[in-house]
C-alpha positions as CSV (number, residue, x, y, z in Angstrom):
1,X,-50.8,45.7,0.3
2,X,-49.2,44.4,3.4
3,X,-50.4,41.4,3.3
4,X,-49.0,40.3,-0.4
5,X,-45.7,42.0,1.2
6,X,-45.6,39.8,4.0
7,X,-46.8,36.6,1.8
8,X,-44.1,37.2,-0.5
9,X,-41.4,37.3,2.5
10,X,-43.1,34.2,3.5
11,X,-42.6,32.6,0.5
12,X,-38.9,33.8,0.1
13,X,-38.7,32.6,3.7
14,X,-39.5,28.8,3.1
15,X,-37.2,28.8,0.2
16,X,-34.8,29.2,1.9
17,X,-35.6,27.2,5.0
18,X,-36.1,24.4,1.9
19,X,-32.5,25.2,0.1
20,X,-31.1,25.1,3.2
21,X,-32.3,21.8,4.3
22,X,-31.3,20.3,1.0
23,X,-28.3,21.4,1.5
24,X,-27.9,19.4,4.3
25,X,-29.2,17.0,3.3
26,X,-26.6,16.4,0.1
27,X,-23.9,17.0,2.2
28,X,-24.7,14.7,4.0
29,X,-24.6,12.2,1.4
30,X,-21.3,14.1,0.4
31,X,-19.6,13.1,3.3
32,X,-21.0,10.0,3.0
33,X,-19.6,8.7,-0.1
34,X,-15.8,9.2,1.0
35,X,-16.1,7.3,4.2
36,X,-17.6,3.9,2.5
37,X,-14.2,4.3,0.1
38,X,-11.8,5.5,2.8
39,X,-13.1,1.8,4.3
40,X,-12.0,0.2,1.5
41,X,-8.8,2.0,0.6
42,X,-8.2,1.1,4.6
43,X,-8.8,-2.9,3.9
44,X,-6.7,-2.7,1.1
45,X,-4.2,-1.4,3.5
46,X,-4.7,-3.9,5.9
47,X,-5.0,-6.9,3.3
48,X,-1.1,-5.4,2.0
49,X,0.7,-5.5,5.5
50,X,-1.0,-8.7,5.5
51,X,0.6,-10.0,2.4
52,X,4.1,-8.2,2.7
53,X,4.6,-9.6,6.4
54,X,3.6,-13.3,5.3
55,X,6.5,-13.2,2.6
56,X,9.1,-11.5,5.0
57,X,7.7,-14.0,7.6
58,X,8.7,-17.1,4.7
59,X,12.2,-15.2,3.8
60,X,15.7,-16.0,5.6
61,X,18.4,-13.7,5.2
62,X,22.4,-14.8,5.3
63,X,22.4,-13.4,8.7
64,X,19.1,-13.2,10.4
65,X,18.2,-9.3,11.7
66,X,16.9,-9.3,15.3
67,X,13.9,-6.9,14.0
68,X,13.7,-6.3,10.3
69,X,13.8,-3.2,8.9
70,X,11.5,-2.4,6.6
71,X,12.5,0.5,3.9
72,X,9.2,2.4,1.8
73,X,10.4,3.6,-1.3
74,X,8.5,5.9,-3.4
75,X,5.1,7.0,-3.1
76,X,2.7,4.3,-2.5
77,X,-1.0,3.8,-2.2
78,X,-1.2,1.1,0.4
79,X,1.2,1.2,3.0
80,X,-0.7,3.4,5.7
81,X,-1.1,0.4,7.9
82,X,2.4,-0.9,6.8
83,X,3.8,2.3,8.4
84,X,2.8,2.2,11.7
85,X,4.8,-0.5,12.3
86,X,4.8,-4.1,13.2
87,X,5.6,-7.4,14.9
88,X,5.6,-10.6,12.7
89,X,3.8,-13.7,14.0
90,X,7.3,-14.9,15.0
91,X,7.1,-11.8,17.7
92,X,9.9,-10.3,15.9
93,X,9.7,-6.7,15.3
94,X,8.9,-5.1,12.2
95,X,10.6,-1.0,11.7
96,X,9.2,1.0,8.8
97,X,10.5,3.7,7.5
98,X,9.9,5.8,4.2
99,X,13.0,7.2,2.3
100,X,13.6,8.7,-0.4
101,X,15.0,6.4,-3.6
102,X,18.3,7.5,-3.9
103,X,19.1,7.8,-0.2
104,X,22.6,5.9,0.7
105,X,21.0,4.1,3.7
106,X,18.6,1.4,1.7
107,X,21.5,-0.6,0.6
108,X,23.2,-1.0,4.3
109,X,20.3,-0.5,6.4
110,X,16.9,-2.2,5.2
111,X,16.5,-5.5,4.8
112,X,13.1,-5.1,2.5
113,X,12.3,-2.5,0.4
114,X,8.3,-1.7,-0.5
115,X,8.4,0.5,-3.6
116,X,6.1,2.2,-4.5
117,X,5.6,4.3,-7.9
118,X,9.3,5.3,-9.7
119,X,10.6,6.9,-12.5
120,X,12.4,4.0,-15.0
121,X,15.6,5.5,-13.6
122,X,14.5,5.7,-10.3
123,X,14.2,2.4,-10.0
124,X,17.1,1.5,-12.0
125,X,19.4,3.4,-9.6
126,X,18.0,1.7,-6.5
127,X,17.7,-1.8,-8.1
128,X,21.8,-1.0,-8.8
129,X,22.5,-0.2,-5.2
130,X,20.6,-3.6,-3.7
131,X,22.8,-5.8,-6.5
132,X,24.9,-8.3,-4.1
133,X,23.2,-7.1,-1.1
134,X,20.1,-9.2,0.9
135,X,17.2,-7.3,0.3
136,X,13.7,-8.3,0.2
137,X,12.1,-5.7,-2.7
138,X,8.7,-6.1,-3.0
139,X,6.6,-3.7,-5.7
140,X,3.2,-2.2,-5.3
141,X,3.0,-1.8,-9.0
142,X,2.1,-5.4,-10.4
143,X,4.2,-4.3,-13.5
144,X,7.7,-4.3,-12.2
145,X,7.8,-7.8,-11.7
146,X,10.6,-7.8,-14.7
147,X,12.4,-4.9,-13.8
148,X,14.0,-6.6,-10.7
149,X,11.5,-7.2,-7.7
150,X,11.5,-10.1,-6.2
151,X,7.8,-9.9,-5.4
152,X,5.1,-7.8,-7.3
153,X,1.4,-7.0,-5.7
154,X,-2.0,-7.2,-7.3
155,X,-4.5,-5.1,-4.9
156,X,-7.9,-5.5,-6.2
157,X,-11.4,-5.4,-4.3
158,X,-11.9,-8.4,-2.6
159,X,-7.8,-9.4,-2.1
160,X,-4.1,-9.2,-2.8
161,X,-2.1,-11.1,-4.5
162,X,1.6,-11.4,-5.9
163,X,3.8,-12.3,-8.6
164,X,7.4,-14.0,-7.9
165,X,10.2,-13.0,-9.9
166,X,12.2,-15.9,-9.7
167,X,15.6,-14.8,-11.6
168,X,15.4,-11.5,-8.8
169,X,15.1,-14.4,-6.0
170,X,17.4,-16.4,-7.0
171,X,20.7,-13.1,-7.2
172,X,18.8,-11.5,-3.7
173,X,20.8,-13.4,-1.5
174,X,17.9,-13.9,0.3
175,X,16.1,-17.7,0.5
176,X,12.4,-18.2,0.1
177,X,10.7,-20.5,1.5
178,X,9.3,-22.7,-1.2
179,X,5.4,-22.1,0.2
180,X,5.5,-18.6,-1.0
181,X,6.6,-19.4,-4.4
182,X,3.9,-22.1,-4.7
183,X,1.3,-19.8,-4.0
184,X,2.3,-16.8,-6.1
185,X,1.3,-19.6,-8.9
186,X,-2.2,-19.5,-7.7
187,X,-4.6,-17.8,-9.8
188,X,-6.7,-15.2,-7.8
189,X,-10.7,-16.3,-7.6
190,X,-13.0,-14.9,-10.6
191,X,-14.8,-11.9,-8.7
């Protein structure tokens, strides 16, 4: 009788010791599986500040800022690098900042504007406080290229690209060099 007893515990015993490993063993895989997309997600990141300081880099304002100051609008999806802040390849200084997208300050104190995702009247009220004013505004949502951006992205996979709202350009103020328009016009490669 003691011996089925003890058996049984045995058996119970390795079970266990067996669950437990698997366990283990799928969390592991768990923790995996973020980590390969939090890469990604981090060279989309990247591949945006990339982007967004070559067209300030190719912009001239009325009166050239010493560092630019760089406004983020809305809640985005690829501006964690963006945020940290900057130099452009000219050495000047790039300040990021997020506010909120009716704050007072983005019409007198940024000289670009990354927005992010807005309500339709969101947007409309900010677009209405840049009017006359020199202000870079570049969307993260591909869409808004109509709605009064002057540049809209296109994250995918493998790179970014943008669309160039030409009437928004030409009202901004703000001059672009004619490089950046030419390559908006290029179609991104067939992945």
């Amino acid at each position: 009788m003691k011996v089925a007893v003890w058996t049984t515990e045995r058996v119970v015993g390795c079970k266990q010791v067996l669950l437990a490993g698997l366990l283990c063993l799928l969390t592991g895989v768990a923790f995996a599986q973020p980590a390969t997309d939090v890469s990604k997600a981090d060279q989309r990141a990247r591949s945006v500040t990339q982007v967004v300081l070559g067209i300030l880099s190719y912009a001239r304002w009325p009166v050239e800022p010493q560092q630019l100051r760089l406004c983020v609008v809305g809640p985005t999806e690829y501006t964690d690098d963006l945020v940290k802040g900057t130099t452009q390849a000219t050495g000047r200084p790039v300040t990021v900042r997020r506010l909120l997208a009716d704050n007072p300050a983005i019409a007198g104190e940024c000289d670009a504007v990354y927005i992010g995702k807005l309500t339709r009247d969101e947007r409309s009220r900010l677009f209405a406080s840049l009017t006359g004013r020199p202000v870079v505004s570049i969307s993260e949502d591909g869409d808004q290229c109509t709605v009064g951006s002057l540049f809209c992205l296109r994250v995918g996979d493998e790179q970014v690209s943008f669309e160039v709202n030409l009437d928004s350009v030409a009202r901004s103020g703000v001059r672009i060099h004619p490089s950046v328009l030419q390559l908006s016009r290029r179609k991104p490669a067939a992945s």
